[in-house]
One Martini backbone bead per residue (centre of mass of N, CA, C, O) as a GRO file, in nm:
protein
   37
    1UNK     BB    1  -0.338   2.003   1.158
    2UNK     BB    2  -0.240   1.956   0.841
    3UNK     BB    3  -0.013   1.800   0.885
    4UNK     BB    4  -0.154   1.559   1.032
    5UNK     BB    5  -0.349   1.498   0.787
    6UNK     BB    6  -0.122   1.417   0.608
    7UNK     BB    7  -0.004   1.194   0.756
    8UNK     BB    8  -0.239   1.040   0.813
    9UNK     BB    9  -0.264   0.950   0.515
   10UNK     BB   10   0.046   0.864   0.460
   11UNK     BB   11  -0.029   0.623   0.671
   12UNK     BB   12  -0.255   0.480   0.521
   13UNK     BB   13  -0.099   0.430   0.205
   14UNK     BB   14   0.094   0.262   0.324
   15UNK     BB   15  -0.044   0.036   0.488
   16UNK     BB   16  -0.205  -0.022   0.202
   17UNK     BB   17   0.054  -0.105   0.050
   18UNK     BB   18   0.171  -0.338   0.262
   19UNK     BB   19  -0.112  -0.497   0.240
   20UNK     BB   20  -0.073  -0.563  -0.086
   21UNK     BB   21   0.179  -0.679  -0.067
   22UNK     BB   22   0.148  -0.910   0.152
   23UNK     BB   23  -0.118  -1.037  -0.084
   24UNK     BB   24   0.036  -1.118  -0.316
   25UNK     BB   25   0.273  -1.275  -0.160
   26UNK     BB   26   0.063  -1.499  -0.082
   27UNK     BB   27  -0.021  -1.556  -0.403
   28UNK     BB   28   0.302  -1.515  -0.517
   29UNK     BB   29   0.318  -1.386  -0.826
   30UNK     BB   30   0.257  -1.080  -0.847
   31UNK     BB   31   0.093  -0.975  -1.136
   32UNK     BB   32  -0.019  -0.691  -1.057
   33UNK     BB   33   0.263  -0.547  -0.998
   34UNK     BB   34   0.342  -0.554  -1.262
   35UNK     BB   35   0.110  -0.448  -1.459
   36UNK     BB   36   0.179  -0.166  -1.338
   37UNK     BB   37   0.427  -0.122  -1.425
   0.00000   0.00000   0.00000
């Protein structure tokens, strides 16, 4: 049960990284995740 609910976390907090990858990408710049780093 909660080896499931952190795999669960896991894999939203993937999808949300994929997600503002693609979307910075299609923005082109990509300067967000720069400042980030």
């Amino acid at each position: 049960m909660i080896a499931k609910h952190c795999f669960s976390s896991f894999f939203k907090s993937l999808i949300m990284a994929v997600v503002l990858a693609m979307a910075s990408s299609v923005h082109g710049a990509g300067t967000a995740e720069r400042d980030a780093v």
